[in-house]
C-alpha positions in Angstrom: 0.3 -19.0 70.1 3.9 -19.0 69.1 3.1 -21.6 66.8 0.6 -19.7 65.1 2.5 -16.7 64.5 4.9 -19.2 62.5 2.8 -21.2 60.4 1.7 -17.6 59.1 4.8 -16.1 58.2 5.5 -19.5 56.4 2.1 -19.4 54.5 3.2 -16.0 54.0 6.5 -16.2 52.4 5.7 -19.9 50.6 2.6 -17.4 48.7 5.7 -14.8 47.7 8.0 -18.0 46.3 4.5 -19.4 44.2 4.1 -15.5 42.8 7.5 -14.8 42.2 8.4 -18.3 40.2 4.8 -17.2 38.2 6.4 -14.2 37.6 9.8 -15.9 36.5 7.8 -17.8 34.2 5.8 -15.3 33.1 9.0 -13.3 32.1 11.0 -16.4 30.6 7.9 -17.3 27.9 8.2 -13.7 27.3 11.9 -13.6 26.7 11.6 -16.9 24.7 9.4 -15.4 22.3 11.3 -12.2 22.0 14.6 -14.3 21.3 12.7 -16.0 18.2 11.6 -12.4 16.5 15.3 -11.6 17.0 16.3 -14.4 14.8 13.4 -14.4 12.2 14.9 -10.6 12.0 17.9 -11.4 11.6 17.8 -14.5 9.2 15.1 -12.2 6.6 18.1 -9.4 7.1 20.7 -11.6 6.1 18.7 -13.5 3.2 18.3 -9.6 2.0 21.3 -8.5 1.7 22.6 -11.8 0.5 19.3 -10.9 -2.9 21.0 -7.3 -2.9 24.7 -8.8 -3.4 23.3 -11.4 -5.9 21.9 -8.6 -8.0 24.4 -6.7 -8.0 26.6 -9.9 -9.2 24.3 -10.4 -11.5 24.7 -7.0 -12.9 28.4 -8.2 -13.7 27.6 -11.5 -15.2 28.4 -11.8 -19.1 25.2 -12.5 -20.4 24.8 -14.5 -23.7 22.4 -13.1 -26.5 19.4 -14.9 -27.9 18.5 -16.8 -24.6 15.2 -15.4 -23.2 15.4 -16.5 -19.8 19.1 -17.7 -18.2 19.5 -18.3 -14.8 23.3 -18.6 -12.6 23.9 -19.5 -9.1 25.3 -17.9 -7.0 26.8 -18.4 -3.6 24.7 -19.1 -0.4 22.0 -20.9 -2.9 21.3 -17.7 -4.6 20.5 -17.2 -8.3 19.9 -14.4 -10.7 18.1 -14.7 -13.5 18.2 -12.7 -17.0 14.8 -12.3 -18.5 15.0 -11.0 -22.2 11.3 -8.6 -22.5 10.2 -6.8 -26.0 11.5 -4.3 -27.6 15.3 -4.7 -26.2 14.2 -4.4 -22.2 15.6 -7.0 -20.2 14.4 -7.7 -16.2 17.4 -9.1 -13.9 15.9 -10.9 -10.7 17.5 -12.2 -7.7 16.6 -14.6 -5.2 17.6 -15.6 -2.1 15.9 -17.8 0.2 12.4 -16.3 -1.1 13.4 -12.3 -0.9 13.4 -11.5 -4.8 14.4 -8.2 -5.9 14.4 -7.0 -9.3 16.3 -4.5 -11.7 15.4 -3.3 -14.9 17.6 -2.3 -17.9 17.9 -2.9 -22.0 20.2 -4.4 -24.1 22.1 -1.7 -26.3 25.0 -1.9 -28.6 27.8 -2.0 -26.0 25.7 -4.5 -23.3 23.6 -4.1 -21.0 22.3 -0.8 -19.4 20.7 -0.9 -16.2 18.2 1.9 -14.8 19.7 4.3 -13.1 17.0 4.8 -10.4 18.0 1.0 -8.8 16.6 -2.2 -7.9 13.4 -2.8 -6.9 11.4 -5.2 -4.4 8.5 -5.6 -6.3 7.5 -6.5 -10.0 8.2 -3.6 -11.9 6.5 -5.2 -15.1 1.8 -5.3 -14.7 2.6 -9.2 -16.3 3.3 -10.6 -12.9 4.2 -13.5 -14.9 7.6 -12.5 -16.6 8.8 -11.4 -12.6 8.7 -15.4 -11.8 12.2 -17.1 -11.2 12.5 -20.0 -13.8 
């Protein structure tokens, strides 16, 4: 009967070790995938700021007259881009790593004004066209 009683308690405590590695596991997948929306985060907050320094860079930049698009790089595989529109509006776009952002503004006697409400992250222009990098 001794025997018995021992075989049990094994059966019994081998069940706890099977549950609590399922558990584990459970708990590591769970962690994994956690670990991975960290970094997706953090890479799509990084490429954004890196679009919001570009186009603010670009803002900076001596533009030439008379080109209608021109384009510069900047660090990190960034670029801004200076679309000349009608009428003496221009569109400064930014891009980094896919996040675009875009600022209007006009060209005026002494350069180039930007609007004074900010950038923007979507096409502020209904030609969705003329918002494409070059």
């Amino acid at each position: 009967m001794n025997r018995e009683r021992g075989a049990s308690s094994l059966a019994l405590v081998l069940l706890l070790l099977v549950l609590g590695s399922l558990m584990l596991q459970g708990l590591n997948q769970m962690q994994r995938r956690q670990v991975a929306m960290v970094n997706d985060e953090t890479l799509a907050l990084r490429n954004t700021a890196q679009a919001h320094s570009t186009l603010q860079w670009g803002k900076t930049v001596s533009w030439p007259d008379g080109v209608d698009v021109q384009c510069r790089a900047y660090s990190g595989g960034s670029r801004a881009c200076l679309r000349l529109l009608d009428h003496g509006a221009i569109l400064l776009m930014a891009d980094s790593n896919g996040i675009q952002l875009w600022q209007s503004g006009a060209r005026q006697i002494n350069g180039i004004v930007f609007s004074p409400h900010g950038w923007s992250d979507f096409c502020p222009l209904q030609e969705k066209a003329l918002c494409q990098m070059p």
